[in-house]
TORLUM-497529 format. One record per residue (C-alpha): x negated, y, z negated; residue in three letters. Coordinates in steps of 0.1 Angstrom, whole numbers. Layout:
// residues N
PT      X      Y      Z  rest
PT      X      Y      Z   Ala
...
// end
This chain:
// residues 545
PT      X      Y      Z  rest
PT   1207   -617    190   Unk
PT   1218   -584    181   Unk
PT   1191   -566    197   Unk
PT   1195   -587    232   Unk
PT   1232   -582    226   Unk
PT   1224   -540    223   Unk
PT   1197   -539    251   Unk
PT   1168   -536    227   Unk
PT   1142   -558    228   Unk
PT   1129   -581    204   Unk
PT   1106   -569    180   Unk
PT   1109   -532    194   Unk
PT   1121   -497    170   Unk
PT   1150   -477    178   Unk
PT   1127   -448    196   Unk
PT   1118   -476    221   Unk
PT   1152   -483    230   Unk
PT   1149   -457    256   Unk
PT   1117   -471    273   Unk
PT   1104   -504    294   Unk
PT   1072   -520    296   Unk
PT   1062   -528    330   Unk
PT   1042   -561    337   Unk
PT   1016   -541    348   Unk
PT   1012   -526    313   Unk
PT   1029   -492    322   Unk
PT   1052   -474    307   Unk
PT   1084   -467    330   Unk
PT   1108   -442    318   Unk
PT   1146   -458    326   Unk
PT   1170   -440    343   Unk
PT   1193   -441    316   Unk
PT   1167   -420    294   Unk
PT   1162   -394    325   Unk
PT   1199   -391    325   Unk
PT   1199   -383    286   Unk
PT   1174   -358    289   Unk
PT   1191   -343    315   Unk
PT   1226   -346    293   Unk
PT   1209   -328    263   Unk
PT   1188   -302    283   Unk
PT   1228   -291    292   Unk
PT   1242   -295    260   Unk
PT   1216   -274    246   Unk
PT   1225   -248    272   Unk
PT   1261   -248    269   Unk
PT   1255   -246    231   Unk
PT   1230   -220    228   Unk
PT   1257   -202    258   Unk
PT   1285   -205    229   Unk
PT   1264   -195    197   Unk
PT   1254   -162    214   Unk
PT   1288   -156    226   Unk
PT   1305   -166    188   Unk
PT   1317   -144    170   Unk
PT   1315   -158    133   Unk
PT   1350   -161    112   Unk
PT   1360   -160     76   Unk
PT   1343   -195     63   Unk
PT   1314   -186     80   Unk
PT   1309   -153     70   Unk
PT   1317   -160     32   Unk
PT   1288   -183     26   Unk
PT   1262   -156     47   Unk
PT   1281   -130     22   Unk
PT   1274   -151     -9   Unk
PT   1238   -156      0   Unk
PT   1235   -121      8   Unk
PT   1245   -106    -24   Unk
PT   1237   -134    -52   Unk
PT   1204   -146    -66   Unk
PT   1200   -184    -68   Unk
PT   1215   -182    -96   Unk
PT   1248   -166    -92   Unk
PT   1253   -185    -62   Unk
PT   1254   -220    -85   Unk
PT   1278   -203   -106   Unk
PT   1299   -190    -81   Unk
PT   1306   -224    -68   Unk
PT   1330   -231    -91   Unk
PT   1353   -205    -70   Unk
PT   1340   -224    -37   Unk
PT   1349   -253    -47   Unk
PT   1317   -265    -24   Unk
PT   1286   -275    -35   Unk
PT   1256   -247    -34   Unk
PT   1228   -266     -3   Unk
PT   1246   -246     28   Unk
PT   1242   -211      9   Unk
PT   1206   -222     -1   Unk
PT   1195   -226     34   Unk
PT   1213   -192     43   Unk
PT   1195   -174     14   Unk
PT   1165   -168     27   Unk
PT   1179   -153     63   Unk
PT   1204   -131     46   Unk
PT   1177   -118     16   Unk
PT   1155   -110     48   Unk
PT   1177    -85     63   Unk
PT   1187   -103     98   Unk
PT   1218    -97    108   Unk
PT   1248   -123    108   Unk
PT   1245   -131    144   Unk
PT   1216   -150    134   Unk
PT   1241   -173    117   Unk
PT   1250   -196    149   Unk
PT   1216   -203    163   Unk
PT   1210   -215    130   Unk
PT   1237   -241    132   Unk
PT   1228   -246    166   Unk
PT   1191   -254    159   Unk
PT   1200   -276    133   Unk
PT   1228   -295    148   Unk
PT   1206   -299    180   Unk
PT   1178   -314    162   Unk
PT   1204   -341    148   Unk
PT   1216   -343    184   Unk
PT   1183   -350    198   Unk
PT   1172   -374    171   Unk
PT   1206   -393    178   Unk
PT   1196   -396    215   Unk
PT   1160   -413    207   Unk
PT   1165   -431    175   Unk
PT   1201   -446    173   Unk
PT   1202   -482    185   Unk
PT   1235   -468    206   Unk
PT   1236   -477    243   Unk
PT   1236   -449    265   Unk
PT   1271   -446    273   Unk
PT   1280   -441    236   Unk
PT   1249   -416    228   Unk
PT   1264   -400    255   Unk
PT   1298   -398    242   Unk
PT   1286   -387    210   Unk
PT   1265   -357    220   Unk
PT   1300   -341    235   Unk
PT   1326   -353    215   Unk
PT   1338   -325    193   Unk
PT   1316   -320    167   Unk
PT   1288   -317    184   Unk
PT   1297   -295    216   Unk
PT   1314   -271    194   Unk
PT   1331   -276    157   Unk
PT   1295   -284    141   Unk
PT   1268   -268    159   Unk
PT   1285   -234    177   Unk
PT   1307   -231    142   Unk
PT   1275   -227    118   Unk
PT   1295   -241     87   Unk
PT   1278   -264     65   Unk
PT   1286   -293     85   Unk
PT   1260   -292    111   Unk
PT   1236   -298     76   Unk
PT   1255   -330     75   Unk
PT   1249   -342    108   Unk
PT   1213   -338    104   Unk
PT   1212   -355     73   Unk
PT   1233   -382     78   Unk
PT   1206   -387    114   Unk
PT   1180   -390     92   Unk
PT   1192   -412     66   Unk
PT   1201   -437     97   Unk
PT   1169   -432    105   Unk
PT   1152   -441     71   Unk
PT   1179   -465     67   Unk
PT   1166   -499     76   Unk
PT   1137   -491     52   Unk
PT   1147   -480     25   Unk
PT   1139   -502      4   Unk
PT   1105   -497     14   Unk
PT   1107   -458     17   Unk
PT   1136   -453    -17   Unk
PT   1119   -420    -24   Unk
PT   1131   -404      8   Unk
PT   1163   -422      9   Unk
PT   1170   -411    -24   Unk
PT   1163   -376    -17   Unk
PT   1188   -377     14   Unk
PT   1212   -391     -1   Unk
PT   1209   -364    -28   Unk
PT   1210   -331     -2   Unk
PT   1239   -353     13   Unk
PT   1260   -354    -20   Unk
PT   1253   -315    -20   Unk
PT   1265   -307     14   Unk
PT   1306   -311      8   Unk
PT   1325   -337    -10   Unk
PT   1343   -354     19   Unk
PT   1311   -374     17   Unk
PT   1308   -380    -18   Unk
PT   1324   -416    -11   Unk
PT   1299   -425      9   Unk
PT   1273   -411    -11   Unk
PT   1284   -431    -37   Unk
PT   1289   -469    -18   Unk
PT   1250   -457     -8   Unk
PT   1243   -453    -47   Unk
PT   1261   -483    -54   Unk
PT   1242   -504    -28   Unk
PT   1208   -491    -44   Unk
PT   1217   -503    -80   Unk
PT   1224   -541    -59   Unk
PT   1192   -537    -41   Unk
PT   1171   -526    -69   Unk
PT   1183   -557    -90   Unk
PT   1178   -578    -64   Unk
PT   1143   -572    -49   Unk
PT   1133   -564    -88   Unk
PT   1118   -598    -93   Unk
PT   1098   -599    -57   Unk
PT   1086   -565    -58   Unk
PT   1057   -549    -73   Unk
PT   1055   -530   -106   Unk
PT   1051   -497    -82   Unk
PT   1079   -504    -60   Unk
PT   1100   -510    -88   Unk
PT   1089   -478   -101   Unk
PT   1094   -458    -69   Unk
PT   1128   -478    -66   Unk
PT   1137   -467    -98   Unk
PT   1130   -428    -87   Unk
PT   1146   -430    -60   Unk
PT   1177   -440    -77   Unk
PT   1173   -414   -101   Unk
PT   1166   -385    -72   Unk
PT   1207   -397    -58   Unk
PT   1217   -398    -91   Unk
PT   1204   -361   -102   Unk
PT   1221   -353    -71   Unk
PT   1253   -361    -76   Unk
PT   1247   -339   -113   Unk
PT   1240   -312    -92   Unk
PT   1268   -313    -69   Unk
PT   1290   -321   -103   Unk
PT   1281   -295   -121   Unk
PT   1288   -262   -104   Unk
PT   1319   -275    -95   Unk
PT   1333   -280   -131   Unk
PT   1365   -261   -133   Unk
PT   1370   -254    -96   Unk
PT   1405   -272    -98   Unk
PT   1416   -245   -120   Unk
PT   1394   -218   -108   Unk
PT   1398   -218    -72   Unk
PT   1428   -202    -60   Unk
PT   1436   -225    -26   Unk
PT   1427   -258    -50   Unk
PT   1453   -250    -76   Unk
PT   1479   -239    -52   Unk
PT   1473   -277    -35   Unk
PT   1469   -295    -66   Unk
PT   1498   -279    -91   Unk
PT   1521   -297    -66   Unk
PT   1509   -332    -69   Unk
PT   1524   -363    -73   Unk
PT   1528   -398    -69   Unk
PT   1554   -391    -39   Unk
PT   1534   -359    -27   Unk
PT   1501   -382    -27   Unk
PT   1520   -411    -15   Unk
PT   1530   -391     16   Unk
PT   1495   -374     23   Unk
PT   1481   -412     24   Unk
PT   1504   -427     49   Unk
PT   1498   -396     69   Unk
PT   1461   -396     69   Unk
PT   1457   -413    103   Unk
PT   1477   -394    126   Unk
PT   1460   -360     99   Unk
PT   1428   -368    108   Unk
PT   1432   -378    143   Unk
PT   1455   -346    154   Unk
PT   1424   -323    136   Unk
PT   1401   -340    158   Unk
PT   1417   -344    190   Unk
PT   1443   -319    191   Unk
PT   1427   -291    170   Unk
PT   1456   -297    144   Unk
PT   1483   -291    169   Unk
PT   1490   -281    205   Unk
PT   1510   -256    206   Unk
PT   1537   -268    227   Unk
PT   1546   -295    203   Unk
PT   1560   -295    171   Unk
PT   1540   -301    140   Unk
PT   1559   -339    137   Unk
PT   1554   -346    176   Unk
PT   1516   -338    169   Unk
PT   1512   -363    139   Unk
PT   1529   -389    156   Unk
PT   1507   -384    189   Unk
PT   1480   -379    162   Unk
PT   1486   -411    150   Unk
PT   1493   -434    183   Unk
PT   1457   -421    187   Unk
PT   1443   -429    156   Unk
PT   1456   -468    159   Unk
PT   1428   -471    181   Unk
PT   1403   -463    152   Unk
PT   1425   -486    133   Unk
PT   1419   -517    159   Unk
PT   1384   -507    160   Unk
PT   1377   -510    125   Unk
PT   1394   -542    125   Unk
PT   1365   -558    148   Unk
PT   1343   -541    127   Unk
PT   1347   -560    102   Unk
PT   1323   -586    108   Unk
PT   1300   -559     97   Unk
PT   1309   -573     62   Unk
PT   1285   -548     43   Unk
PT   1292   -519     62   Unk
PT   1329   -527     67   Unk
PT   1332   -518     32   Unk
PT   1313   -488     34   Unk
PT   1335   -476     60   Unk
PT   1365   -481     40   Unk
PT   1352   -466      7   Unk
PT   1343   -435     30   Unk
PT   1377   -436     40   Unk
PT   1392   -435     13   Unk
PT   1377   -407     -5   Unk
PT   1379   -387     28   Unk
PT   1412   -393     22   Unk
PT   1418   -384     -6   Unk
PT   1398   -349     -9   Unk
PT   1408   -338     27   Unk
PT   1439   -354     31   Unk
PT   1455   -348      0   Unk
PT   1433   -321    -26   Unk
PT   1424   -302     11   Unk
PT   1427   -299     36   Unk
PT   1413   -319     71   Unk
PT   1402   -291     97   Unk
PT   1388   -302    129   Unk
PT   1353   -296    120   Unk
PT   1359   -318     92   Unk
PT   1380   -342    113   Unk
PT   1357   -346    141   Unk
PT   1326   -353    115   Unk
PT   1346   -374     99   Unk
PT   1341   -399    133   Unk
PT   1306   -388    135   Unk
PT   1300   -406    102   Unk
PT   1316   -434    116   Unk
PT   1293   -434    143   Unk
PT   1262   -430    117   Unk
PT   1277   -463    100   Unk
PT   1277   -479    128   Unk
PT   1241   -475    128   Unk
PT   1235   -482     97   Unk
PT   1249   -518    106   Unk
PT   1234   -522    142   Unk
PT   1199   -520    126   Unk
PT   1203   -541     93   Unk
PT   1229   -560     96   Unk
PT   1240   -594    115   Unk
PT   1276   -595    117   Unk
PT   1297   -626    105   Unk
PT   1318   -648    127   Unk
PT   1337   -679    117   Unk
PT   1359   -697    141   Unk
PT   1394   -696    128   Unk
PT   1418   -724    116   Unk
PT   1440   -738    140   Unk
PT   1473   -721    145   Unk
PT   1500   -737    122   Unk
PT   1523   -761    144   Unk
PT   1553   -743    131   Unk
PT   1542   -712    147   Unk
PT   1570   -698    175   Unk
PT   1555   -695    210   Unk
PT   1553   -662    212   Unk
PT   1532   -661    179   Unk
PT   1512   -685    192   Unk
PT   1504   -670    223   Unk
PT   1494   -636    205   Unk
PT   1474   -650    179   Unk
PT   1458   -669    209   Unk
PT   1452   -637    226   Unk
PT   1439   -618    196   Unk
PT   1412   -643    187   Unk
PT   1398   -646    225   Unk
PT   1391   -604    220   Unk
PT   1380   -609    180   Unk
PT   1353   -638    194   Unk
PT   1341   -612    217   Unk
PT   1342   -580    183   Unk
PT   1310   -565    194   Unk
PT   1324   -557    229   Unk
PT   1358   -551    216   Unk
PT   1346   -525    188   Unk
PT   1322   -506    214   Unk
PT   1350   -501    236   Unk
PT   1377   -488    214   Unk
PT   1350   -470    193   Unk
PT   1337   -452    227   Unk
PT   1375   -442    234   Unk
PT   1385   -429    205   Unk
PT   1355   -404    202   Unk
PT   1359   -399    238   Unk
PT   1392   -383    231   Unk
PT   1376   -355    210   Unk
PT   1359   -344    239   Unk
PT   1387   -319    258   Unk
PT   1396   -303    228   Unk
PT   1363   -301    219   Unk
PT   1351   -283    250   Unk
PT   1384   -263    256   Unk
PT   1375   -245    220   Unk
PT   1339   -238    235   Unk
PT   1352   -222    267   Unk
PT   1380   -207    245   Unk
PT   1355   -190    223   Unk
PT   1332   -179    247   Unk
PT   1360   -157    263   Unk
PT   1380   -149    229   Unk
PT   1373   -132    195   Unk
PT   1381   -145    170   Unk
PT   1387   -108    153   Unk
PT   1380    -72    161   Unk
PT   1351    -76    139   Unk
PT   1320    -73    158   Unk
PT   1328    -49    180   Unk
PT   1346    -29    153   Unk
PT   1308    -28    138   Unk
PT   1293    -16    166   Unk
PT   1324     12    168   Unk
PT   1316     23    132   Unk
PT   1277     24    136   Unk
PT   1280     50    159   Unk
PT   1313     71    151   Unk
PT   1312     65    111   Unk
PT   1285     88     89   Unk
PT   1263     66     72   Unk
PT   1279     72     39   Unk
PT   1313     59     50   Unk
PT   1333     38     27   Unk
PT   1361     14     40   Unk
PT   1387     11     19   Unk
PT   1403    -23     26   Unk
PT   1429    -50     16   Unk
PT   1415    -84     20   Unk
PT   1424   -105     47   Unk
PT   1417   -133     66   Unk
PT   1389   -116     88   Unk
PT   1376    -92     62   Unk
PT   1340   -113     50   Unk
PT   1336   -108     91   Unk
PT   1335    -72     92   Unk
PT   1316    -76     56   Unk
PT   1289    -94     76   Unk
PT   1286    -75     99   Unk
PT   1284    -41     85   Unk
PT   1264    -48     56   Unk
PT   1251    -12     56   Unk
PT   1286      0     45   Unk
PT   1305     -1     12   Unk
PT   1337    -19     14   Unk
PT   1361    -11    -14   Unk
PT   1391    -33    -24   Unk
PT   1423    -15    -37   Unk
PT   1437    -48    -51   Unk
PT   1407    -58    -71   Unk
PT   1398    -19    -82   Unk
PT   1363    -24    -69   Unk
PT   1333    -25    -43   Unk
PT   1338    -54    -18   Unk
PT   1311    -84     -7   Unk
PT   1333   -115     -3   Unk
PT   1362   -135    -18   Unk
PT   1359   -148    -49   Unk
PT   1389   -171    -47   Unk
PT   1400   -171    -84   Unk
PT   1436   -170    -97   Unk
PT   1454   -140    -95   Unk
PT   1478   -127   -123   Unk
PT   1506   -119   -102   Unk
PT   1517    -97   -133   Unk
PT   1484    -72   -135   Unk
PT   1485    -34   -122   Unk
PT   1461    -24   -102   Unk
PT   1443      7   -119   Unk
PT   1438     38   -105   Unk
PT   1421     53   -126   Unk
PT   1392     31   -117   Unk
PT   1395     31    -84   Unk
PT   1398     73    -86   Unk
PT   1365     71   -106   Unk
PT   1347     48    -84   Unk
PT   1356     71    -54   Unk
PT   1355    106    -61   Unk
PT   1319    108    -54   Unk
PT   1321     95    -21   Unk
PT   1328    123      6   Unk
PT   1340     98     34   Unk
PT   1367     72     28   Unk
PT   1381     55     56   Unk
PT   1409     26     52   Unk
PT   1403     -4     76   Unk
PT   1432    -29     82   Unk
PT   1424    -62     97   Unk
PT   1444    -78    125   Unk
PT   1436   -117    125   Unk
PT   1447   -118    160   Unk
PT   1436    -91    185   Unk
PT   1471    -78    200   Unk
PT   1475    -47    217   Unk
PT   1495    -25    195   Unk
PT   1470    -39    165   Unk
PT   1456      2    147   Unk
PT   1422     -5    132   Unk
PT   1423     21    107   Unk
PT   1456     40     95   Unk
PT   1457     75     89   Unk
PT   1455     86     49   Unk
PT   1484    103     42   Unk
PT   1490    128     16   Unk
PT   1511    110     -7   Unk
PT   1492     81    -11   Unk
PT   1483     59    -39   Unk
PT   1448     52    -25   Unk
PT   1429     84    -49   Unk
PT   1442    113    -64   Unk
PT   1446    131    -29   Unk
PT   1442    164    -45   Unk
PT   1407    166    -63   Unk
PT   1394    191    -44   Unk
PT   1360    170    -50   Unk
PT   1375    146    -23   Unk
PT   1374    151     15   Unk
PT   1397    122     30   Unk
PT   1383    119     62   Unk
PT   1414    118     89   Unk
PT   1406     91    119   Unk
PT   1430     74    143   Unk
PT   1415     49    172   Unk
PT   1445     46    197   Unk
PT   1438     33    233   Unk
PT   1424     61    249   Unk
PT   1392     56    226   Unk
PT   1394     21    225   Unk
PT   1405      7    256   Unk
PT   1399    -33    246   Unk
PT   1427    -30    223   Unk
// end
């Protein structure tokens, strides 16, 4: 029933959805398949279009910094600064420690997240309309695949565990493997990691009797592959909470009215990041979470339906939940995080389409004492709720269709706007700077960008007293002096110090790099073993600013 009721036929896998049999014996290809292929052949365009154009921004250039300038090794221990598990700067490591340069970093996300779009449009039991959808909502046009963050690692895993999904227990090797690289991707999914690890311990205990000594066995590794997962993504991360700067700001605030609060607003929180981008501009941030959360009662409606999906209902509210609670109320829920968020949804979705048979039980009859009006709604409600498949599609298909003009307005958006001077700051420094240049800096917002990019040049921080690769996001003592003496030390052999200053935005009166003046703090100005290097950039030299 379910496959009649989703177009598939009986009998048939999920990569036949998109073909028909003729009586004749020949294989047809559908027009809704030509017009899929068509649909990703310009996704993949538009994409590839936006990752050449991208220029990459702090988050991204942080984790290509790390992997840069770490061994395996200190990257796992530097995690507990992160506060994210280590699998993103793994898969960076090997194109950083090869010498390519950081533009390399968005056609790596692109690859990857149009791998997981293209195994979406084949495999998933979705009808076209909603595959469609998917493939240019948000996080696929542009958060997760032109943004090369670790995300796009968890669309492609999540696609693959739907994939495996409905055989699991035949294949719990491989599913416990996935669901051990998913638990190391970022903890926004460790809830539904761990509703996946539950559901093995049920299966295992179930099937234990009717299976073989082998596939107990290989149920048994399987378990144990998840389970040395979630060690893995535990253990790097021990301390973080008091270790990581941003974390300890968020959590030394906490409490039961502070969490209380971040709860209740969770739906119009995660609906504004993915449909609004946080907030439009010309609203305030209250107007925005209450058009944020208008929105989001659709979601709300459309899980209601789903929960005929009795299994998966509940996986879809224990992923809630812990969503909630690490980016609602620890963190913080950016669109890319927002917009995956309803990706996962769709992935659950799929998870139930191919393995589950939903639940319906015709109601009790409506209690005599019931007003009119009560009677006429409840009347109403149940005629849609008889009719949940249908009802669920539809309010499923609208609420990720509504991440699709922000979505594509921060793709056009990129394409004509840096997001820093960065890049073309790098290019300005290659050819005016000497080779042996140092930039003195002050971290900012864009500074792992111009890190990244120039990672032939020494950057030295004043406020840390030393040679610059990324931010380590530890506590600072607001109470410690910076020293001088170190920082005259670690200088005075260097013949060519410039200071950079970072503008986040690019406005027109923004100075790249500020004359040194003679009484400043920066060195001993008068070692005669030092030759400050004088250098202005005003418009006449470069005219984009």
């Amino acid at each position: 029933e379910r496959q009649l009721r989703e177009g598939i036929p009986r009998g048939s896998k999920g990569a036949k959805a998109m073909t028909d049999t003729a009586a004749s014996g020949k294989r047809i290809i559908p027009k809704s398949s030509i017009i899929l292929l068509c649909l990703f052949i310009v996704y993949l365009a538009l994409t590839f279009i936006g990752a050449a154009r991208h220029e990459i921004w702090y988050d991204e250039a942080q984790a290509w910094n790390i992997a840069k300038y770490n061994d395996i090794s200190g990257i796992i221990d530097f995690m507990k600064y992160e506060g994210h598990p280590p699998l993103w700067h793994f898969v960076l490591y090997p194109f950083a420690k090869a010498g390519l340069p950081a533009d390399i970093l968005p056609f790596i996300s692109w690859f990857i997240s149009g791998v997981s779009a293209g195994l979406l449009l084949w495999k998933a039991p979705f009808r076209p309309l909603l595959k469609g959808i998917v493939l240019f909502s948000g996080s696929l046009i542009f958060y997760n695949s032109v943004m090369s963050r670790v995300y796009c690692l968890i669309l492609l895993i999540l696609v693959l565990l739907a994939i495996v999904y409905k055989d699991r227990n035949r294949r719990p090797v491989v599913y416990g493997l996935l669901i051990a690289l998913l638990a190391n991707t970022h903890l926004m999914m460790s809830g539904l990691v761990g509703i996946l690890g539950i559901y093995m311990i049920i299966d295992l205990f179930k099937l234990w009797k009717t299976s073989s000594g082998k596939m107990n066995i290989l149920r048994l590794a399987g378990l144990a592959i998840a389970g040395v997962g979630v060690i893995l993504l535990i253990v790097p991360l021990l301390g973080c909470l008091s270790t990581n700067e941003g974390i300890a700001y968020k959590t030394e605030n906490l409490n039961l009215l502070t969490v209380f609060d971040s709860l209740i607003k969770t739906l119009g929180t995660i609906t504004a990041g993915a449909v609004l981008d946080q907030q439009l501009p010309f609203l305030s941030p209250t107007a925005n979470w209450t058009l944020g959360a208008c929105i989001g009662l659709v979601m709300v409606c459309a899980m209601i339906f789903f929960r005929h999906y009795r299994k998966h209902f509940i996986v879809m509210l224990v992923f809630t939940g812990v969503y909630s609670v690490i980016c609602c109320v620890i963190w913080y829920s950016l669109p890319q995080r927002a917009t995956l968020f309803l990706f996962t949804y769709a992935i659950i979705y799929w998870f139930a389409l191919d393995t589950e048979t939903p639940v319906y039980k015709e109601p009790k009859p409506i209690d005599k004492k019931t007003s009119a009006v009560g009677k006429r709604l409840i009347t109403w409600f149940r005629g849609i709720d008889k009719q949940f498949d249908k009802a669920f599609f539809t309010l499923f298909c609208t609420y990720i269709a509504a991440t699709i003009p922000m979505g594509s307005y921060q793709l056009i958006k990129d394409y004509f706007t840096d997001y820093s001077y960065s890049k073309i700051t790098a290019e300005f420094v290659r050819s005016e700077l000497p080779d042996d240049a140092v930039l003195v800096i002050e971290p900012s917002e864009t500074t792992p960008s111009y890190k990244a990019y120039l990672p032939e040049y020494k950057f030295y921080s004043l406020s840390n007293a030393d040679f610059w690769y990324y931010a380590d996001h530890s506590l600072v003592d607001k109470d410690s002096v910076i020293n001088y003496n170190k920082i005259y030390n670690d200088l005075k052999n260097y013949k060519h110090l410039y200071k950079l200053s970072f503008g986040l935005e690019p406005l027109d009166d923004n100075v790249l790099f500020e004359r040194h003046r003679n009484d400043s703090v920066l060195i001993y100005p008068h070692d005669l073993n030092i030759e400050i290097t004088v250098f202005d950039l005003d418009k006449e030299i470069l005219p984009f600013i």
